[in-house]
Structures are given as structure tokens and as C-alpha cells.
mmCIF file of the N, C-alpha and C atoms, coordinates in Angstrom:
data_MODEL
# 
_entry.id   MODEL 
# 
loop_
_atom_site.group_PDB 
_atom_site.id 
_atom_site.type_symbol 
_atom_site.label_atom_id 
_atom_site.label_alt_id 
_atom_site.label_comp_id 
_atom_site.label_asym_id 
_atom_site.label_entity_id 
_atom_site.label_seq_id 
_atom_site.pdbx_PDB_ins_code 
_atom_site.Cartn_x 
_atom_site.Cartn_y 
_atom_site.Cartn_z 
_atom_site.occupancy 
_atom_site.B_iso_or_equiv 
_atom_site.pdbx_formal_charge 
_atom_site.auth_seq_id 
_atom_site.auth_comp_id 
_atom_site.auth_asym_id 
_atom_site.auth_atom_id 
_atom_site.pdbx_PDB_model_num 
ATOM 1   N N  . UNK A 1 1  ? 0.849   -1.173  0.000   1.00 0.00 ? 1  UNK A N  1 
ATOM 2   C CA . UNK A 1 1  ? 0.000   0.000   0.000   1.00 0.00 ? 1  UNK A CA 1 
ATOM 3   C C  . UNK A 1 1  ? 0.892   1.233   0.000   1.00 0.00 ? 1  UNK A C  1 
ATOM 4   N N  . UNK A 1 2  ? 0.274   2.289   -0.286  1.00 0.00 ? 2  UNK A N  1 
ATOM 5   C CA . UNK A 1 2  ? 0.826   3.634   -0.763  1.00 0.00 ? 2  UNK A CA 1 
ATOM 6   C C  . UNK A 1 2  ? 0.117   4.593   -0.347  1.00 0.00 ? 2  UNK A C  1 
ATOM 7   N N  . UNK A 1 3  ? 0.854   5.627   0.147   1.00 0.00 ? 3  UNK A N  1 
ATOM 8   C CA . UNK A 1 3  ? -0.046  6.852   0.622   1.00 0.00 ? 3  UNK A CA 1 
ATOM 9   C C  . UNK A 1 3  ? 0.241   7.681   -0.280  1.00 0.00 ? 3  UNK A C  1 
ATOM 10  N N  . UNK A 1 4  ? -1.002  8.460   -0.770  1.00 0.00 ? 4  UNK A N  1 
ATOM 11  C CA . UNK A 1 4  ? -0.883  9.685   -1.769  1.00 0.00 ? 4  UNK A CA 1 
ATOM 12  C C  . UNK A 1 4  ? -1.890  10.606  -1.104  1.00 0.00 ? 4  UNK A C  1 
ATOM 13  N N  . UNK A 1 5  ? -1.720  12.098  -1.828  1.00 0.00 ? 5  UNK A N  1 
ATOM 14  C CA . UNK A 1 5  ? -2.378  13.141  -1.586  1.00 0.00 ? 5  UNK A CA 1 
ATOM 15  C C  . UNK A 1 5  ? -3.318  13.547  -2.721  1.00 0.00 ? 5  UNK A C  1 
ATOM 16  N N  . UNK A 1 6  ? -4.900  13.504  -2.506  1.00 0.00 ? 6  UNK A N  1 
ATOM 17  C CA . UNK A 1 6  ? -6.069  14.161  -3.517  1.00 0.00 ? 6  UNK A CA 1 
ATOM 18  C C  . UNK A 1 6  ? -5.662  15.550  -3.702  1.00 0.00 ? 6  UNK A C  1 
ATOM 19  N N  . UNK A 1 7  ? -6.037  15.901  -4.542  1.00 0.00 ? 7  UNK A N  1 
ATOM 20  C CA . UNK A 1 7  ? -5.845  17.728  -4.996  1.00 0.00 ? 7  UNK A CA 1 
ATOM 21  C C  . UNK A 1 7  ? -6.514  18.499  -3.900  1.00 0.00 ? 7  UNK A C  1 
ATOM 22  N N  . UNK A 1 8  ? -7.273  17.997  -3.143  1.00 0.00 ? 8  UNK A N  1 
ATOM 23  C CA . UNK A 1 8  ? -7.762  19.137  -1.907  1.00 0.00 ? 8  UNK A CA 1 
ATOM 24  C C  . UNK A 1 8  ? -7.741  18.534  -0.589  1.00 0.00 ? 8  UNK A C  1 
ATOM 25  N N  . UNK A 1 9  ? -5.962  17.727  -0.578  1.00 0.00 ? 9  UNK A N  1 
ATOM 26  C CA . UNK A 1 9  ? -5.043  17.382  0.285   1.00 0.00 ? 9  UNK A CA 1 
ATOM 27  C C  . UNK A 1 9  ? -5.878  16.646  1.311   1.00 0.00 ? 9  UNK A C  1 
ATOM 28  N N  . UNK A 1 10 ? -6.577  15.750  0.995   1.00 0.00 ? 10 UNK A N  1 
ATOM 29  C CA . UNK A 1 10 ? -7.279  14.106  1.610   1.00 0.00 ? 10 UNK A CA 1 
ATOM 30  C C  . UNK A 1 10 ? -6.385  13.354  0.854   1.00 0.00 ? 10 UNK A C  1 
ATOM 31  N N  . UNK A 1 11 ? -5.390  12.704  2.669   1.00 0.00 ? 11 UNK A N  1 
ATOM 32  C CA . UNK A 1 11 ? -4.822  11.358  2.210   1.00 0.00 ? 11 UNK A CA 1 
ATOM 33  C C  . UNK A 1 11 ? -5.596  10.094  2.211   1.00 0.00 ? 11 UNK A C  1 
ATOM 34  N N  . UNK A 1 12 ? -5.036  9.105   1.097   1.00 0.00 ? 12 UNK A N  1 
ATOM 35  C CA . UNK A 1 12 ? -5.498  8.060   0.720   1.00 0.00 ? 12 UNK A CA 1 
ATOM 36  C C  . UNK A 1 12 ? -4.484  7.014   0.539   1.00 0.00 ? 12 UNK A C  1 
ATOM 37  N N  . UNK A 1 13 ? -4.526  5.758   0.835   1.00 0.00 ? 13 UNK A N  1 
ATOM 38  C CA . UNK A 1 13 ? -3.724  4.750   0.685   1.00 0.00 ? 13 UNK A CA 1 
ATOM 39  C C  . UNK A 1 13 ? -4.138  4.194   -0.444  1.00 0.00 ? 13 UNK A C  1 
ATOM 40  N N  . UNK A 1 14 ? -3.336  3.757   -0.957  1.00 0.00 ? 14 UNK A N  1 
ATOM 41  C CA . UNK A 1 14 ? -4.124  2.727   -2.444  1.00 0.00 ? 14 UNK A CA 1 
ATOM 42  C C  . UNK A 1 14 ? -3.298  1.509   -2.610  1.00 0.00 ? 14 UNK A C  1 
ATOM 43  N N  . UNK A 1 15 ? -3.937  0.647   -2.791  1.00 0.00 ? 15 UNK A N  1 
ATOM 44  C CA . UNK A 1 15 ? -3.092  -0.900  -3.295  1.00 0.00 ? 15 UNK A CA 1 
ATOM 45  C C  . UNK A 1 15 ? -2.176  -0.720  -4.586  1.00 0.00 ? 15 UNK A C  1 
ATOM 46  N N  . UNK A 1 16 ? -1.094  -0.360  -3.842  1.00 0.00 ? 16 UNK A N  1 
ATOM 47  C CA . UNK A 1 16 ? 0.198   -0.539  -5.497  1.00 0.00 ? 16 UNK A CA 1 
ATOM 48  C C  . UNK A 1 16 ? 0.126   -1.616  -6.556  1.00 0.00 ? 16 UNK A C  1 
ATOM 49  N N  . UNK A 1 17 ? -0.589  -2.522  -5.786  1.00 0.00 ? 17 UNK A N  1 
ATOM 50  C CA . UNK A 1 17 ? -0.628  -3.849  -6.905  1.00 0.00 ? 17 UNK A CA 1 
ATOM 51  C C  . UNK A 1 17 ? -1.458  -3.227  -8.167  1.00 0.00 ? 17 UNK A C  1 
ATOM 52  N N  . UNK A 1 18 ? -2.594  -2.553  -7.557  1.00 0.00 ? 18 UNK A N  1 
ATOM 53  C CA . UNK A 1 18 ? -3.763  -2.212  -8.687  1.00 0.00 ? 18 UNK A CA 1 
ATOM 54  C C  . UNK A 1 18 ? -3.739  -1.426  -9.537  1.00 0.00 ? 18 UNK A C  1 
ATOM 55  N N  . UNK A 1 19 ? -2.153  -0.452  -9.576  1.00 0.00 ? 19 UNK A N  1 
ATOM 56  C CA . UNK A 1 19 ? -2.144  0.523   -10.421 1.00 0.00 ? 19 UNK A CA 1 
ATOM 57  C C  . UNK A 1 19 ? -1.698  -0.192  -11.702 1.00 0.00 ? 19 UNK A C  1 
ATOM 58  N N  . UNK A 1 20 ? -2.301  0.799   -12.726 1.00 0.00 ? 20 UNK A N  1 
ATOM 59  C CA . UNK A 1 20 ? -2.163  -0.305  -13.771 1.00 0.00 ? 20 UNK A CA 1 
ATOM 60  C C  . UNK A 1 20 ? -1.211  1.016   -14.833 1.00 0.00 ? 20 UNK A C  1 
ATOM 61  N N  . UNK A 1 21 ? -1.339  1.960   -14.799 1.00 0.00 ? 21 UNK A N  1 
ATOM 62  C CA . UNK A 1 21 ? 0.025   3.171   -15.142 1.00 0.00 ? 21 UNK A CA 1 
ATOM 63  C C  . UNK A 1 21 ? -0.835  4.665   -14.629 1.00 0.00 ? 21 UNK A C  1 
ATOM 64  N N  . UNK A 1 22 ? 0.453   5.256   -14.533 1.00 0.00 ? 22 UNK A N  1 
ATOM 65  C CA . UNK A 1 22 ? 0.698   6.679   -13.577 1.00 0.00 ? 22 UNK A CA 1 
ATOM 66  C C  . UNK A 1 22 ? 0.954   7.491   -15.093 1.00 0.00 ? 22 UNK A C  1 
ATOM 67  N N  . UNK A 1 23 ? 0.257   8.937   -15.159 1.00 0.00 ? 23 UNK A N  1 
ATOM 68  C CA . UNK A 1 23 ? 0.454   9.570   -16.311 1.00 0.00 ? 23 UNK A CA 1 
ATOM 69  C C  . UNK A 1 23 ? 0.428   11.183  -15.454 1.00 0.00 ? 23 UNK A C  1 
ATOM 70  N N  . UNK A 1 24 ? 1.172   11.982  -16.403 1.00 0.00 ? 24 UNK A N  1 
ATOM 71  C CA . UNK A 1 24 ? 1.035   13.902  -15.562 1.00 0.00 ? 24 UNK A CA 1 
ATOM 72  C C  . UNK A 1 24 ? 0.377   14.272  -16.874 1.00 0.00 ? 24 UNK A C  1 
ATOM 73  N N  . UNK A 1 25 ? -1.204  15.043  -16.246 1.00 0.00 ? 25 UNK A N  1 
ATOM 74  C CA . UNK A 1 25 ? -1.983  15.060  -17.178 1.00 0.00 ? 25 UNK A CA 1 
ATOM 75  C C  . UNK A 1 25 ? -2.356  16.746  -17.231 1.00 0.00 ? 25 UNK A C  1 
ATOM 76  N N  . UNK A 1 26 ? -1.530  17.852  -16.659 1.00 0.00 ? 26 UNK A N  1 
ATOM 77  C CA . UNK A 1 26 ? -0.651  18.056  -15.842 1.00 0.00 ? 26 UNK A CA 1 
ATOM 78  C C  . UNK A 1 26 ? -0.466  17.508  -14.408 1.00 0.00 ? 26 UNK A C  1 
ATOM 79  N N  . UNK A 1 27 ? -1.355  17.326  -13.963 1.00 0.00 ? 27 UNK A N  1 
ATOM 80  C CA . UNK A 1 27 ? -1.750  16.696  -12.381 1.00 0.00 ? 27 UNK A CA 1 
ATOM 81  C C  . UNK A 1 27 ? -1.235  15.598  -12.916 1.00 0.00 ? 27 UNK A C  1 
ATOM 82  N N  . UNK A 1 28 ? -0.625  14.780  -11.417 1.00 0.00 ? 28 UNK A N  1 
ATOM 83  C CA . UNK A 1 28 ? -0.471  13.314  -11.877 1.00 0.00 ? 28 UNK A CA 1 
ATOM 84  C C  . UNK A 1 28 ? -1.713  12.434  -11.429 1.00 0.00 ? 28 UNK A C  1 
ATOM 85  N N  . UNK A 1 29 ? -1.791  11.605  -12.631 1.00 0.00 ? 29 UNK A N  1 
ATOM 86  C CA . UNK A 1 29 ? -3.582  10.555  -12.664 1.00 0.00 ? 29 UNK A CA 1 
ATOM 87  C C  . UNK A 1 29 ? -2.694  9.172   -12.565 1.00 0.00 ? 29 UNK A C  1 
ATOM 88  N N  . UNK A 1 30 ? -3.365  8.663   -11.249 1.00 0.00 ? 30 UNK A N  1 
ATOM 89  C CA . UNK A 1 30 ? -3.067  7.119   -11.177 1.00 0.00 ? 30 UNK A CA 1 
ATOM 90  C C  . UNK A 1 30 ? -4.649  6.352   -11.781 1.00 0.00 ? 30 UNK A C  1 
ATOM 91  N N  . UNK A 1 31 ? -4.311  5.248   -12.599 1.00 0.00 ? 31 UNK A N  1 
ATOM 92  C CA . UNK A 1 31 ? -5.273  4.356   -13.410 1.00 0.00 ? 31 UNK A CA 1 
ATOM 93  C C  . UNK A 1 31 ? -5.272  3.083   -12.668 1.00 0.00 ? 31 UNK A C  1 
ATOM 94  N N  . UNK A 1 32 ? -6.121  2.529   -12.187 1.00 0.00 ? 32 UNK A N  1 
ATOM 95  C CA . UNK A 1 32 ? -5.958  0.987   -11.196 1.00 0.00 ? 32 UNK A CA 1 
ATOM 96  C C  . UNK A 1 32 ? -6.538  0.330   -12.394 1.00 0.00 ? 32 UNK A C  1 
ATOM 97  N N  . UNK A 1 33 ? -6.387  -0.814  -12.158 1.00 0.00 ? 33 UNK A N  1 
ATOM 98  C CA . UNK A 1 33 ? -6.644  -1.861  -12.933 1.00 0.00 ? 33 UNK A CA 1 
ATOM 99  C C  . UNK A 1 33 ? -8.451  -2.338  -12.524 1.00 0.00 ? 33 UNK A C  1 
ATOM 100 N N  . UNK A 1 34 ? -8.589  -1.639  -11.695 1.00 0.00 ? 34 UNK A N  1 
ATOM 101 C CA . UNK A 1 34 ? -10.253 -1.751  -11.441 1.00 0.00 ? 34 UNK A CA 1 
ATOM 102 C C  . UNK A 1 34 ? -10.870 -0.549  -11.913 1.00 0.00 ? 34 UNK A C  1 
ATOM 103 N N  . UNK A 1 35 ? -10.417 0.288   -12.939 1.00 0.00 ? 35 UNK A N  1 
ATOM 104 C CA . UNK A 1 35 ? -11.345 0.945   -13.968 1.00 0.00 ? 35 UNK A CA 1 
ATOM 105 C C  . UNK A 1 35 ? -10.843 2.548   -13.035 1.00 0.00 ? 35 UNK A C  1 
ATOM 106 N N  . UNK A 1 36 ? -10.449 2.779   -11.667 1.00 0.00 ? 36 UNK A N  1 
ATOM 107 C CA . UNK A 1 36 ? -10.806 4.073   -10.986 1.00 0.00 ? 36 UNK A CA 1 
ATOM 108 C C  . UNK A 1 36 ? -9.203  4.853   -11.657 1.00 0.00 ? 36 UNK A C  1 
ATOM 109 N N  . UNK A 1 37 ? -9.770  6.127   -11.491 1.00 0.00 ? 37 UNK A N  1 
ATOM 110 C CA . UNK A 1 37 ? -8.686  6.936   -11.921 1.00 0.00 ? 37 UNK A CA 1 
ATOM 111 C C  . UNK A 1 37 ? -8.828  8.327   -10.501 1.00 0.00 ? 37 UNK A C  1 
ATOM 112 N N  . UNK A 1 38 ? -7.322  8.171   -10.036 1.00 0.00 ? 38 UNK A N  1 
ATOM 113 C CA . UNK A 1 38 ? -7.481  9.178   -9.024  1.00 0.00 ? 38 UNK A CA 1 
ATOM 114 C C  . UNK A 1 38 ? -5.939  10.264  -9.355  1.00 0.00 ? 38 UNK A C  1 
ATOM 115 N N  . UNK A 1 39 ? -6.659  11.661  -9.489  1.00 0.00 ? 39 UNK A N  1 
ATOM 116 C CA . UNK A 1 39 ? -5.751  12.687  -9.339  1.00 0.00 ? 39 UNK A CA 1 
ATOM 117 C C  . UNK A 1 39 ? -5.033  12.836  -8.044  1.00 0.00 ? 39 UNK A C  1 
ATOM 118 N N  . UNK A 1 40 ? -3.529  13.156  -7.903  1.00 0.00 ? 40 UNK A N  1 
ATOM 119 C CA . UNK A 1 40 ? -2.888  12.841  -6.805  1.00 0.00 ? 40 UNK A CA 1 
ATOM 120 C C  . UNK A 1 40 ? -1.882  13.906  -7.050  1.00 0.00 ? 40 UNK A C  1 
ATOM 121 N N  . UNK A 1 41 ? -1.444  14.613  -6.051  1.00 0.00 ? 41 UNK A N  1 
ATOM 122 C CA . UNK A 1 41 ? -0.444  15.883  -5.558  1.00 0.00 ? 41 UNK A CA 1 
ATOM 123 C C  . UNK A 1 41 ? 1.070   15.532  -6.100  1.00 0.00 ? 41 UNK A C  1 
ATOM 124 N N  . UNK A 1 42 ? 1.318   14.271  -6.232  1.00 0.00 ? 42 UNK A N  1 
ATOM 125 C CA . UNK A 1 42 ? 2.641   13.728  -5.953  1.00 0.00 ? 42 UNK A CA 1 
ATOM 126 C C  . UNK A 1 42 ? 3.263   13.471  -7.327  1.00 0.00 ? 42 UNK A C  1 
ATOM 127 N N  . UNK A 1 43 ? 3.965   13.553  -7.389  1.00 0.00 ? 43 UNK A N  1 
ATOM 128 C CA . UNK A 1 43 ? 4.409   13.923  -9.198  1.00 0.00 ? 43 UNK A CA 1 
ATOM 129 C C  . UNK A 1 43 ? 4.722   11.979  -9.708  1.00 0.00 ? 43 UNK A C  1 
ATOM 130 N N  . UNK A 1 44 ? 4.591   11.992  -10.775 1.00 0.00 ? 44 UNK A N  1 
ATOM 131 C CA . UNK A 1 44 ? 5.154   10.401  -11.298 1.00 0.00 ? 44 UNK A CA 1 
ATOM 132 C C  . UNK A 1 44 ? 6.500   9.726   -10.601 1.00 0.00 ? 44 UNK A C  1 
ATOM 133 N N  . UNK A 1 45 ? 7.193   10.757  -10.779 1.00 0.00 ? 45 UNK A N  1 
ATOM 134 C CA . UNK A 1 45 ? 8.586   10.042  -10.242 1.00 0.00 ? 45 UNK A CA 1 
ATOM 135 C C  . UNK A 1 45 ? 8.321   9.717   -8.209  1.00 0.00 ? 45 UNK A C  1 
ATOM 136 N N  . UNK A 1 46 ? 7.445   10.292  -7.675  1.00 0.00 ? 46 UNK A N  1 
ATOM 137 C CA . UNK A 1 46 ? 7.234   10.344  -6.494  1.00 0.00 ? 46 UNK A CA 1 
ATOM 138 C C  . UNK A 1 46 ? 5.997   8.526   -6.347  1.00 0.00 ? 46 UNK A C  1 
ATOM 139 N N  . UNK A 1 47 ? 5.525   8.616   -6.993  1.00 0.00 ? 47 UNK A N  1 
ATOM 140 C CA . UNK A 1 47 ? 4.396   7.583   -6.929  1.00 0.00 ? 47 UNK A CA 1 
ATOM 141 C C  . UNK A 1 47 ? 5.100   5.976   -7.512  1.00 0.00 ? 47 UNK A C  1 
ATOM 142 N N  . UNK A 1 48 ? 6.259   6.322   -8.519  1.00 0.00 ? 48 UNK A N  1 
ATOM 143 C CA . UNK A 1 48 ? 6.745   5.151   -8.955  1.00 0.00 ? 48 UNK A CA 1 
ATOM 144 C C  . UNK A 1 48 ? 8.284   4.123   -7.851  1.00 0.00 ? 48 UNK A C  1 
ATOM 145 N N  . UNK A 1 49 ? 8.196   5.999   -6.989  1.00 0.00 ? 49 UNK A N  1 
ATOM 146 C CA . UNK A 1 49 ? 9.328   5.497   -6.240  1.00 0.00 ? 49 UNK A CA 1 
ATOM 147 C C  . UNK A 1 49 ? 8.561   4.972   -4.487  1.00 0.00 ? 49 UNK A C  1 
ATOM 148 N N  . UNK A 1 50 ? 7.408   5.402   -4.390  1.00 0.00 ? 50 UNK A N  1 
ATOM 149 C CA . UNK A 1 50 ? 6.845   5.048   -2.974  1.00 0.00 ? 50 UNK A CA 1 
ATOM 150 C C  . UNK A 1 50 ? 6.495   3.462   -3.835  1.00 0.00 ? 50 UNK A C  1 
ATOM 151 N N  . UNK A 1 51 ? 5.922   3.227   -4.974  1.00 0.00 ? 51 UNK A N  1 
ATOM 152 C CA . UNK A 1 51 ? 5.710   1.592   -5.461  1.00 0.00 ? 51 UNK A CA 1 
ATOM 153 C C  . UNK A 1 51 ? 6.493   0.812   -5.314  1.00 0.00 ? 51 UNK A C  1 
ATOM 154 N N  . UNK A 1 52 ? 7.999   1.324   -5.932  1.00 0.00 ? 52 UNK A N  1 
ATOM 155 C CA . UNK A 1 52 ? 9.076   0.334   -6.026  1.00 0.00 ? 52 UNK A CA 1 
ATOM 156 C C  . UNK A 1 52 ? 9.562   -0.432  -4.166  1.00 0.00 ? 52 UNK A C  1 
ATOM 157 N N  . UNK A 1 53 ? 9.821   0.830   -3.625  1.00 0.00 ? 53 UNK A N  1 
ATOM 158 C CA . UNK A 1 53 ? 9.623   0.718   -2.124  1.00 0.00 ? 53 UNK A CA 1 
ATOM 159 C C  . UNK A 1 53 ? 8.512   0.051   -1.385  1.00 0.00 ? 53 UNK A C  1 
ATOM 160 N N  . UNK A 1 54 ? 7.343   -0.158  -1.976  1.00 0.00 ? 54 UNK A N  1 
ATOM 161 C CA . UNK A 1 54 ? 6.837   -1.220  -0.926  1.00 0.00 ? 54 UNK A CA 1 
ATOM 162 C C  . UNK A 1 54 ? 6.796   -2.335  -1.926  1.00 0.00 ? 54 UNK A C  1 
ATOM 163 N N  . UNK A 1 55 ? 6.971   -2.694  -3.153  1.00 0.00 ? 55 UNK A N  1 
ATOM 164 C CA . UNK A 1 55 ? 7.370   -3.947  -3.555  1.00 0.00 ? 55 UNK A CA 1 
ATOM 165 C C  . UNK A 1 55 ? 8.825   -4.112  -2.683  1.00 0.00 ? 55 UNK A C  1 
ATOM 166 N N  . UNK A 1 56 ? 9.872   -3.700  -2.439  1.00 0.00 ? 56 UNK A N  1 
ATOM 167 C CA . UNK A 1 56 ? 10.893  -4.139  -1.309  1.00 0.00 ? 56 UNK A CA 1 
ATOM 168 C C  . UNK A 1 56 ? 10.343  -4.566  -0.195  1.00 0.00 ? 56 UNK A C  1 
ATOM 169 N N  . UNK A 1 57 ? 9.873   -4.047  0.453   1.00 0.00 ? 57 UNK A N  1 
ATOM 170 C CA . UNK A 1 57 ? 9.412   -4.427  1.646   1.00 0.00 ? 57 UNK A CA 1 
ATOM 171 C C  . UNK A 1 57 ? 8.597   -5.541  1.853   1.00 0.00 ? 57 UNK A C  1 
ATOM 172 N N  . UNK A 1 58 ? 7.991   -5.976  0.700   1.00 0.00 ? 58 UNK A N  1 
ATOM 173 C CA . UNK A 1 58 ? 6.907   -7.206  0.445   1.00 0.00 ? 58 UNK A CA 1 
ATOM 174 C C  . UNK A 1 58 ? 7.829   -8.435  0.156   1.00 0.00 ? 58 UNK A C  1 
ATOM 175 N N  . UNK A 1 59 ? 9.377   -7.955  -0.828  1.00 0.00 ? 59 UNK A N  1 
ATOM 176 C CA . UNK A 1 59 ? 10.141  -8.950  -0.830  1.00 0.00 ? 59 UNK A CA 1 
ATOM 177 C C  . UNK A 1 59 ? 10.969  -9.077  0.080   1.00 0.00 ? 59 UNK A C  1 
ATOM 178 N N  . UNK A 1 60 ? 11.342  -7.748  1.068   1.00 0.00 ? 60 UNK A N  1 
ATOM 179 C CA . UNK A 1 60 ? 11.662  -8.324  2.355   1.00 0.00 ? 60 UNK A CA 1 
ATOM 180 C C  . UNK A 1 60 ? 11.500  -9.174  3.182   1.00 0.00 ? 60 UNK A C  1 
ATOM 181 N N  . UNK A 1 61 ? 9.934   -9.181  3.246   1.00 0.00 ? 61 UNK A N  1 
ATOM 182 C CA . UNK A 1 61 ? 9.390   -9.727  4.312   1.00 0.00 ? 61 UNK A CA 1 
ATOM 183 C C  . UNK A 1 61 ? 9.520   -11.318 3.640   1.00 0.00 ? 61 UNK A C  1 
ATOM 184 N N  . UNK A 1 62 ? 9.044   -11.819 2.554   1.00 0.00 ? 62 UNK A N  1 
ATOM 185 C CA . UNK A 1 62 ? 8.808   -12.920 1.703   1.00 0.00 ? 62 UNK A CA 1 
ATOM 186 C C  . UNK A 1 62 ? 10.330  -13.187 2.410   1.00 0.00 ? 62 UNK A C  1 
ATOM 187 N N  . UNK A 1 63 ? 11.733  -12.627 2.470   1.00 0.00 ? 63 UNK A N  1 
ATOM 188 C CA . UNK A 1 63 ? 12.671  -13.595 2.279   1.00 0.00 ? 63 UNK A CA 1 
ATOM 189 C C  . UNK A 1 63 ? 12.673  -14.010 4.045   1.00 0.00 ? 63 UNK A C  1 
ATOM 190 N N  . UNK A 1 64 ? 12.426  -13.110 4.734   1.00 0.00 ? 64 UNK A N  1 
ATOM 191 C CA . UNK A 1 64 ? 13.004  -12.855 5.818   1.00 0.00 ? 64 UNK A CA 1 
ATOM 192 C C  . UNK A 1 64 ? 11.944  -14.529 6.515   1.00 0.00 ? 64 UNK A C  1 
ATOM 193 N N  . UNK A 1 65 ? 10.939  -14.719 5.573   1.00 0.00 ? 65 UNK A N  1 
ATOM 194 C CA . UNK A 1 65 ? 10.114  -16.316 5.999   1.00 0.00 ? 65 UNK A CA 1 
ATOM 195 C C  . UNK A 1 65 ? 10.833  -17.245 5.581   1.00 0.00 ? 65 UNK A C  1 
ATOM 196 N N  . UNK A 1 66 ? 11.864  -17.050 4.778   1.00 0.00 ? 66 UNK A N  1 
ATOM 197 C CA . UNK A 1 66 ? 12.159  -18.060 3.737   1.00 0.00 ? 66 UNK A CA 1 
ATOM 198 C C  . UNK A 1 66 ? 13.304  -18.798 4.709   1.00 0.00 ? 66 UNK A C  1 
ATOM 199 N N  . UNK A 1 67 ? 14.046  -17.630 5.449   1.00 0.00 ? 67 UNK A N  1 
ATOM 200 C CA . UNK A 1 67 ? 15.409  -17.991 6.000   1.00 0.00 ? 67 UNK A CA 1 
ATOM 201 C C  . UNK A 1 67 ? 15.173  -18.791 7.619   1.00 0.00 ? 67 UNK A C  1 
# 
């Protein structure tokens, strides 16, 4: 999960799994793979780098069972 900011600064968490691509439309628009499209404060490079970061942490945790 991911925390982002709505344009009239209501935070929201969203399932990183579900984004399906991030576009600056000028605003940046996240697209989920369940049809919703939400405008968000946080620029592309900000939304692709809070994603990459909790995919780590998901493979953190995955190894940290493994060992």
C-alpha cells in the first residue's frame, strides 16, 4: 500500500498492486486496474518510487520467511 495526496489534500492509501500506469496530465492521474482513476499531488517520479519501495518491503518480508 501507498499513501498519496487528492488535490484538496485528503490522504489516501491505495493498493500498489492495482495501479495499472501513472500519467502527468498536468496533475499526476493514477489508473488501477479496477477501472478508478485518481488525481494525486505527488508527481510520477514520487508515486513510482513510494511503489518500487513497498514492492521491497513485500520482498523483504517474503525472504526474511524463507530464511
Amino acid at each position: 500500500m501507498i499513501e498519496v495526496t487528492r488535490l484538496h489534500n485528503q490522504k489516501l492509501v491505495i493498493n500498489a498492486d492495482l495501479i495499472e500506469f501513472v500519467e502527468a496530465t498536468p496533475d499526476t492521474m493514477i489508473s488501477t486496474t479496477t477501472g478508478k482513476k485518481i488525481l494525486v499531488k505527488e508527481s510520477v517520479a514520487e508515486v513510482i518510487e513510494q511503489t518500487i519501495e513497498y514492492r521491497r518491503r513485500c520482498l523483504a518480508v517474503g525472504r526474511s520467511k524463507i530464511k
